[in-house]
C-alpha positions in Angstrom: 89.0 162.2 55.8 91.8 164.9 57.1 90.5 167.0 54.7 86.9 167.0 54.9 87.7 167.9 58.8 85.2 164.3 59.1 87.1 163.7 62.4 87.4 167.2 63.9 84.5 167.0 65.9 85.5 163.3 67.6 89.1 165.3 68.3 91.4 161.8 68.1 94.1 161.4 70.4 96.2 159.0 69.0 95.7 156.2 65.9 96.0 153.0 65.7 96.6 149.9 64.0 98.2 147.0 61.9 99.5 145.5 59.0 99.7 141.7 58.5 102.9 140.1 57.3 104.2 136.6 56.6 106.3 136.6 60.0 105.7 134.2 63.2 101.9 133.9 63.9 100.9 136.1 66.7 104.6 137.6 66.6 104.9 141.8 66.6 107.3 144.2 64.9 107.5 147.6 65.3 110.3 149.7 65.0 110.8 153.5 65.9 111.9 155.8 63.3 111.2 154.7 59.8 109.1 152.0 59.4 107.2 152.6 56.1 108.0 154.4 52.9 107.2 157.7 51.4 105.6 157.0 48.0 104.0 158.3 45.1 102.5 157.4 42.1 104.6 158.7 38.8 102.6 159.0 35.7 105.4 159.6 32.5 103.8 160.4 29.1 105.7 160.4 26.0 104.2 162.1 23.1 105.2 162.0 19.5 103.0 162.1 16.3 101.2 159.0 15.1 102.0 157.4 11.7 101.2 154.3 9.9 103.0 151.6 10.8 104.7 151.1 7.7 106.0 154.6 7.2 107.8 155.6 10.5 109.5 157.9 9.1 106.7 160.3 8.4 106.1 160.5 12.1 107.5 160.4 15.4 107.8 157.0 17.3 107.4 157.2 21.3 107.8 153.7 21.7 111.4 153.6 22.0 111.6 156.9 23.9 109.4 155.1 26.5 112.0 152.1 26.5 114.3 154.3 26.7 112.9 155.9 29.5 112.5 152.8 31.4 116.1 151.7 31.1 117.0 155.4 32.4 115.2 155.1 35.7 116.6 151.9 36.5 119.7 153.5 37.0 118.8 156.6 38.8 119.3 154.7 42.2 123.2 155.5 40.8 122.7 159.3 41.5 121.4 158.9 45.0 123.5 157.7 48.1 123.7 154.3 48.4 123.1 155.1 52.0 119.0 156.4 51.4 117.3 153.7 50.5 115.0 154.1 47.0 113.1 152.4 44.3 111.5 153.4 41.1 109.5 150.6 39.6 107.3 150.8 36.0 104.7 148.4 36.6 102.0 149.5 33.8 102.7 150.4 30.2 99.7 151.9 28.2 99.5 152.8 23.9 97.2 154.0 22.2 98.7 152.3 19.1 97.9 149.1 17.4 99.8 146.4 15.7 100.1 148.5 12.4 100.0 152.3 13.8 102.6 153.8 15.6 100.5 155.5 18.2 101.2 159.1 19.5 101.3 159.0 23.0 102.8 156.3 25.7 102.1 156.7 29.4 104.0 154.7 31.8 102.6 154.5 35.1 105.5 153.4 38.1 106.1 153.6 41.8 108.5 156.0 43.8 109.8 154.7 47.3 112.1 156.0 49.5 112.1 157.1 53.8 113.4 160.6 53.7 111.4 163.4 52.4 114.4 165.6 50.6 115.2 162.6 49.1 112.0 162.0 47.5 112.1 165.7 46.6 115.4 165.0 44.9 114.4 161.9 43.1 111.5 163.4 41.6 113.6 166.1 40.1 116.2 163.6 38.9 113.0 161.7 37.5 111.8 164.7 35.9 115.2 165.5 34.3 115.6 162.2 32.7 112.3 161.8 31.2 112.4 165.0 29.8 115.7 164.5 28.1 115.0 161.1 27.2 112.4 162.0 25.4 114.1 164.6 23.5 116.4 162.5 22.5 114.2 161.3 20.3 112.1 163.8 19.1 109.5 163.5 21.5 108.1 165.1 24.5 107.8 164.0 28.1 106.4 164.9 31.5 106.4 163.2 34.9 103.5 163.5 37.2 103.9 162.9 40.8 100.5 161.7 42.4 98.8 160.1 45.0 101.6 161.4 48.0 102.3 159.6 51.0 104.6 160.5 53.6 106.5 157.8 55.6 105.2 156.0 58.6 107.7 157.2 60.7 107.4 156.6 64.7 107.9 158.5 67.9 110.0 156.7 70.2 107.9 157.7 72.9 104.6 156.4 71.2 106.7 153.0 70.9 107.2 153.1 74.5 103.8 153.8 75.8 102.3 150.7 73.7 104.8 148.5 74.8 103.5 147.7 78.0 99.7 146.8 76.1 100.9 145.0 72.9 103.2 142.7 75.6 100.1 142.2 77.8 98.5 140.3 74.9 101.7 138.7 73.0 104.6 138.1 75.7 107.8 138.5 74.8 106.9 137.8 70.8 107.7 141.2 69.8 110.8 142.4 67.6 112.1 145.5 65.7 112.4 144.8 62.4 114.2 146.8 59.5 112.7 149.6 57.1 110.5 148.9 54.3 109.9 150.1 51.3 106.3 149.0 51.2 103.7 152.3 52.5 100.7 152.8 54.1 98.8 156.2 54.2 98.0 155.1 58.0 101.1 157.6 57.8 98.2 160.5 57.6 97.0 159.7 60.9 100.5 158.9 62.6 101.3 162.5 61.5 98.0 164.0 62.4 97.0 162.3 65.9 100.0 160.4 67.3 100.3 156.8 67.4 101.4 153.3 66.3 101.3 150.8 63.3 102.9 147.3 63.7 103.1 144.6 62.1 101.4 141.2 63.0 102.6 137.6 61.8 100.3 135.4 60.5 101.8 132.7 58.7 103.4 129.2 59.3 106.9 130.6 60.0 109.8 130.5 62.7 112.7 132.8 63.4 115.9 131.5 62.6 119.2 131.9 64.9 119.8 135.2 63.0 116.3 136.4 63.5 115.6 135.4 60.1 111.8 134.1 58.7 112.3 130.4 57.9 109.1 128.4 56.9 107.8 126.3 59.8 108.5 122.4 58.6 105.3 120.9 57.8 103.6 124.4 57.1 102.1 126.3 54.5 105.4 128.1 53.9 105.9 132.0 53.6 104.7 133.9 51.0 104.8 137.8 50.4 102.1 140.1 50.7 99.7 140.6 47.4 101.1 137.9 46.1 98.7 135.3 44.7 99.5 132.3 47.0 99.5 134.9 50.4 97.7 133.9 53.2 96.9 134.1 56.7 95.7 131.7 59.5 92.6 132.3 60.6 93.2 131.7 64.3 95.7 134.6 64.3 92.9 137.0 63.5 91.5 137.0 67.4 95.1 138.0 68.5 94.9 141.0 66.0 91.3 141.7 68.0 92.7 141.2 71.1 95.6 143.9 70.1 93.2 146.8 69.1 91.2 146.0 72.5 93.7 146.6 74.7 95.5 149.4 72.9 92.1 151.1 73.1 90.9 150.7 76.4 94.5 150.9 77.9 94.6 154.8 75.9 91.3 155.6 76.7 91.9 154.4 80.8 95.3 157.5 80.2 97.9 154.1 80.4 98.8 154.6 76.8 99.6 158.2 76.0 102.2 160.7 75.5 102.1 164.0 76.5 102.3 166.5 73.9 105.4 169.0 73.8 105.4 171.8 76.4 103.0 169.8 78.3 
């Protein structure tokens, strides 16, 4: 949509919007800085030469090159600071083998996370490094792709400020900062792009412990995680989440909600 200039001739002021979360029903978070992840999608292939099953010595084998590969990048966190926050996660393995043919090519398809830009610039390269050498190891090939980029959700204190005054109008006092994640959202385009604020919105049978901690609500449903199979959200929390992008809207548009750009 940036891209394509879609929105140029509406000229946005400032975006908008929300993220629900098994927290407190009706309860905000929102924290300036940080907030979201930088991610991007890493795409490791691992060529060899196919051969028959039964004679693996007549070809080359990418199979354990790929395991090996995996085992590598769970310890590349070892290489960064313990103090930046990042995660490297293979979630999808794909050969074009079958049970009697040692294919020629695996692709492994993972996750990068992390909050800084430089260090997902250095992680990438470490990344790079380790499947490339991996794979030689070997006798095979390798190459990381890094796709799909997203930059952080990273706030302005001042854009934190000027929506205080309209998410409290609608929630009270129910509103908290919460620590970094490592989940993303490219709402992070539109941050950048037009100013702004992205918070999250509780909507599960849950209380806050005394150390501000989520503790299931006796009686409830319980917490589960986002895109997990048993999430869920109640249904009477959706009119608050309504009620939210209401008043953030009109309140911008009436010039209560709104930072003035630098120089200004």
């Amino acid at each position: 949509m940036l891209r394509s200039g879609v929105l140029d001739p509406f000229a946005p002021s400032m975006a908008f919007g929300m993220h629900v979360v098994p927290g407190p029903k009706g309860y905000v978070a929102v924290r300036t800085g940080p907030q979201y992840a930088a991610s991007a999608l890493v795409r490791i292939t691992i060529t060899g030469a196919q051969v028959h099953g039964s004679t693996p010595w007549m070809g080359v084998d990418p199979m354990p090159a790929a395991a090996a590969v995996i085992q590598a990048v769970g310890q590349l966190y070892r290489q960064v600071p313990a103090t930046e926050p990042v995660t490297i996660s293979i979630g999808h393995v794909e050969d074009v083998g079958r049970f009697n043919i040692i294919g020629e090519r695996v692709c492994l398809y993972g996750t990068v996370r992390v909050l800084s830009p430089a260090v997902m610039e250095d992680v990438q390269r470490r990344l790079t490094r380790t499947v490339e050498h991996t794979a030689q190891v070997y006798g095979c090939t390798g190459t990381a792709e890094f796709l799909q980029p997203v930059p952080a959700v990273a706030h302005d204190p001042a854009w934190v400020d000027a929506a205080m005054s309209s998410l409290r109008r609608v929630v009270g006092d129910r509103i908290g900062e919460i620590p970094p994640t490592l989940g993303y959202d490219d709402v992070s385009e539109f941050i950048d792009a037009y100013g702004g604020v992205y918070i999250m919105l509780g909507v599960q049978d849950v209380d806050l412990d005394s150390a501000g901690r989520p503790s299931p609500t006796p009686g409830g449903r319980g917490v589960a995680p986002n895109h997990s199979p048993k999430f869920y959200a109640d249904d009477d929390t959706l009119q608050i989440g309504v009620r939210l992008h209401a008043h953030v809207a009109v309140d911008h548009l009436a010039g209560a909600l709104a930072v003035s750009p630098p120089g200004a």
